[in-house]
C-alpha positions in Angstrom: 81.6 24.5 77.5 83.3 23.6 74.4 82.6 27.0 73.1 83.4 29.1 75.6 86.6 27.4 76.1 87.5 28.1 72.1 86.4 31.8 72.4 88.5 32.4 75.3 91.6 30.6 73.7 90.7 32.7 70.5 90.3 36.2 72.8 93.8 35.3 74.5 95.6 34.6 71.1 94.4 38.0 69.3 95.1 39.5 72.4 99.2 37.9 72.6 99.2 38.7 69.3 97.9 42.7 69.5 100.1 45.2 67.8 100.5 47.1 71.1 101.8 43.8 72.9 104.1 43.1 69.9 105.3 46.7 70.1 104.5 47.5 73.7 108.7 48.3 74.3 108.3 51.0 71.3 105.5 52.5 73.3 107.5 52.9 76.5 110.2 54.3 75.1 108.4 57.0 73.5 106.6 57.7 76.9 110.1 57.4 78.6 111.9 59.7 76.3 108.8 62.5 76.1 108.8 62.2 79.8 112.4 62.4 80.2 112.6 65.4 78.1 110.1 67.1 79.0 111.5 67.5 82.8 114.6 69.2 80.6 112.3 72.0 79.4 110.3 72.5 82.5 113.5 72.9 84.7 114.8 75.2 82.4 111.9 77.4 81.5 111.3 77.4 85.5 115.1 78.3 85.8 114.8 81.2 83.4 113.6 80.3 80.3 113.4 77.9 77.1 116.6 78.0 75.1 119.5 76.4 73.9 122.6 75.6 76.4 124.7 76.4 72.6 125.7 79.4 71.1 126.3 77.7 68.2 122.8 75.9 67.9 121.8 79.5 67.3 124.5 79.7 64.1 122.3 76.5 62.8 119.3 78.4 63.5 120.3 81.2 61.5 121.7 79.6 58.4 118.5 77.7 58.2 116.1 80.9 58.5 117.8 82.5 55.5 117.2 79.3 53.8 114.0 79.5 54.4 113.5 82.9 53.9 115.6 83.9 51.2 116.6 80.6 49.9 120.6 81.5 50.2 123.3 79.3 52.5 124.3 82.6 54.5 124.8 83.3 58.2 124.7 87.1 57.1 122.0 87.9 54.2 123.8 88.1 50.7 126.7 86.6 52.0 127.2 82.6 50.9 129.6 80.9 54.0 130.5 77.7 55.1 130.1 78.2 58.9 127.5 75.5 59.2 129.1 72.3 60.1 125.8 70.3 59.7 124.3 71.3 56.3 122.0 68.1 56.7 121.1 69.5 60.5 120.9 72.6 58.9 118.4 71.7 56.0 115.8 69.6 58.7 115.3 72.6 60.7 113.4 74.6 57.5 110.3 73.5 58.1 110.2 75.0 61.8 111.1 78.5 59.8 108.4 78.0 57.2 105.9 77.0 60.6 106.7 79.6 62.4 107.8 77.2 65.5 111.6 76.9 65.1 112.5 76.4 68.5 109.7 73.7 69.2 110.4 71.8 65.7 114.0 71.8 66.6 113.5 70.4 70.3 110.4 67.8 68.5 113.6 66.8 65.7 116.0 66.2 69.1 113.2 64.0 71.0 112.4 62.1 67.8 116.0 61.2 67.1 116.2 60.3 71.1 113.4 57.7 70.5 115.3 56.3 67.8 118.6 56.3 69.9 116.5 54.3 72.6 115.1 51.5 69.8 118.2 51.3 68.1 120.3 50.4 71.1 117.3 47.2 71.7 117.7 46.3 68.0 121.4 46.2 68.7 120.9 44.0 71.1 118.2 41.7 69.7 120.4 41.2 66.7 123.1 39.3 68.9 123.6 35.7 68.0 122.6 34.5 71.8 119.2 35.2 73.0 118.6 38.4 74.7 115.6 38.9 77.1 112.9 41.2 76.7 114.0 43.0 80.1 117.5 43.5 78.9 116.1 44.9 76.0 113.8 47.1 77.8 115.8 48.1 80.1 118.7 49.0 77.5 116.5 50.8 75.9 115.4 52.8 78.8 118.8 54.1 80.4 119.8 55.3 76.7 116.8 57.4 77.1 117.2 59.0 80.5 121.2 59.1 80.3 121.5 62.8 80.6 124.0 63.0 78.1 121.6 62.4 75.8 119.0 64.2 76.8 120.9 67.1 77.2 121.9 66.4 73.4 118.2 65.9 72.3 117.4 69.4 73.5 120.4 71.1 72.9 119.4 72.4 69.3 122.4 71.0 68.0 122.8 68.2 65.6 124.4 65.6 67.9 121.7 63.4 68.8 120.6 62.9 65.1 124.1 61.5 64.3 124.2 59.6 67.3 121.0 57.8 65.7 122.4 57.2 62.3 125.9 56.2 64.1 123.4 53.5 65.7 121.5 52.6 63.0 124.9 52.4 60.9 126.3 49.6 63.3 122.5 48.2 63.6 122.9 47.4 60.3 126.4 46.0 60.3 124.7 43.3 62.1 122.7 42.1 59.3 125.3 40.5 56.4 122.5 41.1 53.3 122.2 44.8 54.7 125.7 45.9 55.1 126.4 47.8 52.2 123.5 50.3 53.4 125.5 51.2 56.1 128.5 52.3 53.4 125.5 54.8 52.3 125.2 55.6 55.9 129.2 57.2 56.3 128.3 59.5 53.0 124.8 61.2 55.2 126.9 60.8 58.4 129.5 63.0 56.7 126.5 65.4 56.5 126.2 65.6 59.8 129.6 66.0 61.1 132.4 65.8 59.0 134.2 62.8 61.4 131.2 60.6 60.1 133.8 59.5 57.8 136.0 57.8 60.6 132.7 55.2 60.3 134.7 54.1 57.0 137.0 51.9 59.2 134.8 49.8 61.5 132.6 49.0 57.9 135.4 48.0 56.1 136.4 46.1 59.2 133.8 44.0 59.6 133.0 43.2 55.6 136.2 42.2 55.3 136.8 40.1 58.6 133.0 38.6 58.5 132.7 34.9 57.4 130.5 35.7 54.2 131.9 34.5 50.8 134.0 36.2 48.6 131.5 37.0 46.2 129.3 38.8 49.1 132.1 40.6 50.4 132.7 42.3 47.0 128.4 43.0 46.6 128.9 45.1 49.8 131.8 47.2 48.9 130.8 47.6 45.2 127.5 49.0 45.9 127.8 50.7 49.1 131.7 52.4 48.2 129.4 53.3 44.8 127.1 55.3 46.6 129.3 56.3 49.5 131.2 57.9 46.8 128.5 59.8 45.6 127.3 61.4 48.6 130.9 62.0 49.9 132.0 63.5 46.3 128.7 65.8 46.6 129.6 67.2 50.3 133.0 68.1 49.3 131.7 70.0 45.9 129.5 71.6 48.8 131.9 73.2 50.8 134.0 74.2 48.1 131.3 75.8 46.5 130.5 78.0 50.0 133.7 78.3 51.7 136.3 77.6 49.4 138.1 74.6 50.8 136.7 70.9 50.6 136.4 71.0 54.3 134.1 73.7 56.6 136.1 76.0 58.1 134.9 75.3 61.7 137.4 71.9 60.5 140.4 74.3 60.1 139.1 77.0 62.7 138.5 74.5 66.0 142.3 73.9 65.9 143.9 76.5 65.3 141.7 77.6 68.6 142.6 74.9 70.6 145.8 74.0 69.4 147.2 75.8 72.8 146.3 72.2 74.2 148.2 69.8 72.4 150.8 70.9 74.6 149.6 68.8 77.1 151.1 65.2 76.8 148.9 62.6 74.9 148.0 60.2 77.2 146.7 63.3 79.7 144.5 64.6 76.7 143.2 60.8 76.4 142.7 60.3 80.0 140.5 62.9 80.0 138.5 62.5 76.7 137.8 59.1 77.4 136.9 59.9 81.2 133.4 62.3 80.0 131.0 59.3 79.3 131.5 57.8 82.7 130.1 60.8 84.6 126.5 59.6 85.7 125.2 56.2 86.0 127.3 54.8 83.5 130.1 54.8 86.2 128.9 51.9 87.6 128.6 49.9 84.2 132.5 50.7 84.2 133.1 46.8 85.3 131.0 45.8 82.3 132.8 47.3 79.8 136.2 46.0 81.1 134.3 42.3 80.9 133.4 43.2 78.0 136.5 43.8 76.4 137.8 40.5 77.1 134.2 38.8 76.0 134.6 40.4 72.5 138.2 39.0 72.2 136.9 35.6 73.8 133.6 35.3 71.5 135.7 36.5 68.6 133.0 39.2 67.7 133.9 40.9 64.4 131.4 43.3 64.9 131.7 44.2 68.7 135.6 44.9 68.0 134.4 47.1 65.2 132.2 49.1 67.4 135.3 48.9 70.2 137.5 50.2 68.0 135.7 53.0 66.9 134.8 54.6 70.0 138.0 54.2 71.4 139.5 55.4 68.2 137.0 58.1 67.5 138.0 59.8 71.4 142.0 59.0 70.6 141.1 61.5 67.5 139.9 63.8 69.3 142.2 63.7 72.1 144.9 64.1 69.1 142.7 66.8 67.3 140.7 68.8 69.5 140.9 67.5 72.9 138.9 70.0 74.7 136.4 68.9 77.4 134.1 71.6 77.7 130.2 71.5 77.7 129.9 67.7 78.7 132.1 66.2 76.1 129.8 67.5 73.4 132.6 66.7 71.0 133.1 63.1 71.7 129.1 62.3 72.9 128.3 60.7 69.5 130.7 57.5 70.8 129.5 57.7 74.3 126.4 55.1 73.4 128.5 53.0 71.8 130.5 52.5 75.0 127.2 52.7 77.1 126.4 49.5 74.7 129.1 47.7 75.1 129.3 48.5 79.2 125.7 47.0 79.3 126.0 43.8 77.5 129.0 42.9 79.8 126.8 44.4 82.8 123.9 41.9 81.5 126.4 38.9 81.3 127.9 39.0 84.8 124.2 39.9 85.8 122.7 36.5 84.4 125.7 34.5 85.7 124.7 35.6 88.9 121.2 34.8 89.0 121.6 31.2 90.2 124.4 31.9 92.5 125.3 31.9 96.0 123.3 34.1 98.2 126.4 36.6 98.7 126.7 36.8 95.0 123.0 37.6 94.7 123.2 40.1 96.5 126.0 41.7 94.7 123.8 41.5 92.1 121.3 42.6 93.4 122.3 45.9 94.6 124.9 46.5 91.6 121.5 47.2 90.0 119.7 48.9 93.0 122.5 51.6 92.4 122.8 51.7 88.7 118.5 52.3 89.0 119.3 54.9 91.7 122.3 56.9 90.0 120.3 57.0 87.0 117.3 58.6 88.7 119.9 61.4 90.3 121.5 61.9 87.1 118.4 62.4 85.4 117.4 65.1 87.6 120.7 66.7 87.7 121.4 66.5 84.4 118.4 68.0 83.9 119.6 70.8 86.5 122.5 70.9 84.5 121.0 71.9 81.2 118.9 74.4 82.7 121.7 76.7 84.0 123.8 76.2 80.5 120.5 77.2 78.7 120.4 80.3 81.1 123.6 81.4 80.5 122.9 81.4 76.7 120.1 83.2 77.4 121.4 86.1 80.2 124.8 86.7 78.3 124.5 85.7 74.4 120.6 86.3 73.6 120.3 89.1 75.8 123.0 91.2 74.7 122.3 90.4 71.1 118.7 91.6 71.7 120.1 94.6 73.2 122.8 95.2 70.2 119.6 94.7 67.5 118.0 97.4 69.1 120.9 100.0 70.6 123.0 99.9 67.3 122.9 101.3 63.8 121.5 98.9 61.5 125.1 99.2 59.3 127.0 98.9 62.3 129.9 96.6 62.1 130.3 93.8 65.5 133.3 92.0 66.2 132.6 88.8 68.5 134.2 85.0 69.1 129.9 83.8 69.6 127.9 84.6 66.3 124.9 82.5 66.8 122.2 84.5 69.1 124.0 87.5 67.6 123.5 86.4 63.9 119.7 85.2 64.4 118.7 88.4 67.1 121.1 90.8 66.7 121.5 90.8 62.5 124.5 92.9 62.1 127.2 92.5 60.0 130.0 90.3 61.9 133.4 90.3 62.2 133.9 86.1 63.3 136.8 86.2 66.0 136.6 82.6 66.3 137.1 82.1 62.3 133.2 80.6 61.2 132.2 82.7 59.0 135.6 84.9 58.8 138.1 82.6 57.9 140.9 85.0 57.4 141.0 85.4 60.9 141.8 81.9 61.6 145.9 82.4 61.1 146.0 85.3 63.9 142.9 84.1 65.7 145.0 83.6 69.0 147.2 87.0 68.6 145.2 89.9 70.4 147.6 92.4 68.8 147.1 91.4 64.8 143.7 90.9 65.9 143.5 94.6 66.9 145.2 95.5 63.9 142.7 93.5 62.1 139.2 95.0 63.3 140.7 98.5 62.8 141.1 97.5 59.0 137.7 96.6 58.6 136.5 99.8 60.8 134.7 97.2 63.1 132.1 99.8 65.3 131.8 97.2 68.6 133.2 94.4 70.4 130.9 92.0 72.0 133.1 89.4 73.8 133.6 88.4 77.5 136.7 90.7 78.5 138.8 87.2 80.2 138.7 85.8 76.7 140.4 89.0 74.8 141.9 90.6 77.6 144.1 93.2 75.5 141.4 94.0 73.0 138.8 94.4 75.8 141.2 97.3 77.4 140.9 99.2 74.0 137.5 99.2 73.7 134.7 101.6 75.8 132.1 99.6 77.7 129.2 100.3 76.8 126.6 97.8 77.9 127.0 94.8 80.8 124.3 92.1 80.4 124.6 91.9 84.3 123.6 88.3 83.8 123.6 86.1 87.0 123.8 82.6 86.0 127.6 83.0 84.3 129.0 84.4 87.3 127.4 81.6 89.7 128.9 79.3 87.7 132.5 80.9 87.8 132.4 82.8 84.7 132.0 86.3 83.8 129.5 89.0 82.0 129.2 89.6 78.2 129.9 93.5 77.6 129.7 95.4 74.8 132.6 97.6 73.9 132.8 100.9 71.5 135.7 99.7 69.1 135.6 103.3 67.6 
């Protein structure tokens, strides 16, 4: 008896102590995430086909094929431009060129940076000074992975949900006092990425300087991680200057001077609006817990929860102040959304645990608070999902279709004027004429003046005009139609057909 009882003790402990039982959250979330996204693609390809719900993932795709190809940053062949504004984004989508799988690497690139997202927010968590149970974790984990913000980022083709990852690892690390000057690296590759990556600067410095090391570790961080910060930051802006002339990309000079039509709206509208995106879904109801929240950070004196606080809030405010359109989801300002989603669920998880010994009335406020979060999560995952499939069609019916259509119906000299470059650039591959100022910078300045506009094409002896006719009304009346994608997804949604008009 004495040895069967020691084998079974022996069986139990290699079995507690099994790498899938040590790791068994890691496995779910990758299951949860491959599942998740998957549902994406299938609705989509059912819908109308596989795609991006981007025009501009397409300017990504393109820059990185004639890297690939030719080994030249160019949207057009023997042209060098800065229109890219993720060289790093850019540079991981080569090997789906070299492959031959472009479109699946680039959706494999999203899901694997989704699974990251999803671990990072339960490291986040497990860092905390109090004790954090493994549900919490879990189930952190598991609503960054099916919030359909995210997933709609992970297969978007655009470089989002990678810097959401390093933005998570970034103030991951900040958690760890021996590892913060790693995440000084982390603003330089961030900067990669997007050029706000840089607004990361603050919330490091923040916490280094506010944290109760000593002196002596404070100036370790910011020696070695300002050192190499330095570096990498010094190396992007030698970059751009080398491809687009200016220190910046121009999509930094061109976005604006777009939009700038919307600062007239008073601040606190622009705000109000910005900061209202992340809340559509599930995280609605984690609302309360971020407002909890913000007093718990204040109350627990959390150096590094005010530095992620201040960030997001600061990082929208930017935006709001910059380029406060609202367009596609809030693709502009997703990157803070999990950092809000973070904060909402710790205070969710501290009123939750209260609760758990209270009276039965407050039980069962608990109780169902979750029952709906579950619930609007499950709805949101589908409709998001929904969601993503009709801005993929719409890509696909209007942007890709007419560019297929140019590429074949069109001398291969001819010269296309158009405000969407991507699916035109990678399908059509004419020379462009960039009415929203990418890869044509001098059209920035008039960009928003139909008549120096028309002016302008005529200059350059511009053949066509591929635009929808709402968004250049004057220029569209001085063209000839000559093709109507006849698309029917734009229209359902309140929008209008692509056409193609004879500038000539």
């Amino acid at each position: 008896m004495m040895k069967k009882s020691n084998s079974v003790h022996i069986i139990k402990k290699v079995f507690r102590n099994s790498f899938f039982l040590h790791y068994y959250r890691y496995f779910i979330i990758v299951f949860v995430v491959l599942l998740a996204s998957s549902l994406y693609l299938l609705i989509s390809k059912m819908t109308n086909d596989t795609g991006y719900p981007l025009d501009d993932a397409w300017i990504h795709q393109t820059y990185a094929r004639n890297l690939a190809k030719n080994g030249e940053w160019a949207f057009l062949h023997g042209q060098v431009s800065g229109g890219s504004t993720s060289p790093l984004w850019t540079i991981l989508l080569i090997p789906g060129h070299w492959l031959g799988i472009p479109q699946v690497w680039t959706y494999l690139l999203g899901i694997i940076c989704l699974i990251a997202v999803a671990i990072l927010a339960m490291e986040y968590f497990q860092m905390n000074e109090e004790k954090t149970s493994e549900i919490f974790l879990l189930a952190a984990g598991i609503f960054l992975a099916t919030e359909w913000h995210l997933i709609w980022a992970a297969v978007s083709g655009m470089e989002t949900i990678f810097y959401i990852s390093v933005i998570l690892l970034f103030f991951a690390l900040l958690k760890k006092p021996n590892l913060r000057w790693i995440s000084g690296i982390l603003v330089g590759v961030a900067v990669w990425i997007r050029p706000d990556g840089l607004l990361l600067l603050g919330p490091w410095m923040w916490v280094i300087l506010l944290s109760k090391a000593s002196i002596e570790e404070k100036k370790t961080s910011l020696w070695k991680g300002l050192t190499i910060f330095l570096i990498v930051f010094g190396g992007y802006l030698i970059f751009n200057y080398f491809v687009a002339g200016t220190v910046w990309p121009n999509t930094f000079y061109a976005k604006q001077s777009e939009y700038a039509i919307l600062k007239e709206t008073p601040y606190y509208i622009r705000f109000i609006k910005e900061f209202s995106l992340p809340w559509v879904g599930a995280s609605s109801i984690l609302l309360p817990g971020f407002l909890i929240e913000l007093v718990n950070i204040g109350k627990r004196k959390d150096v590094n929860g005010s530095a992620a606080l201040i960030w997001a809030i600061g990082y929208i405010g930017i935006y709001a102040f910059m380029l406060p359109v609202t367009y596609q989801h809030g693709r502009y300002i997703m990157p803070a959304m999990p950092i809000l989603f973070l904060l909402s669920l710790h205070g969710f998880n501290t009123v939750i645990q209260r609760l758990r010994k209270a009276i039965i009335w407050q039980r069962i406020v608990r109780n169902t608070w979750i029952a709906v979060l579950v619930s609007l999560a499950a709805i949101f995952l589908v409709k998001g999902a929904i969601v993503y499939a009709e801005d993929v069609a719409i890509i696909n019916t209007e942007m890709v279709d007419t560019a297929k259509w140019v590429s074949i119906n069109t001398a291969k000299d001819a010269l296309i004027a158009t405000h969407d470059i991507g699916a035109l650039g990678y399908y059509g591959q004419r020379n462009i004429v960039d009415l929203a100022g990418l890869i044509t910078p001098e059209v920035v300045p008039i960009m928003r003046d139909e008549e120096k506009l028309a002016k302008y094409l005529n200059q350059k002896n511009v053949d066509y005009l591929v635009t929808f006719p709402e968004w250049y009304p004057i220029l569209a009346s001085m063209g000839t139609p000559v093709y109507d994608s006849n698309g029917k997804f734009s229209p359902i949604a309140g929008g209008e057909n692509m056409i193609v008009f004879l500038w000539k």
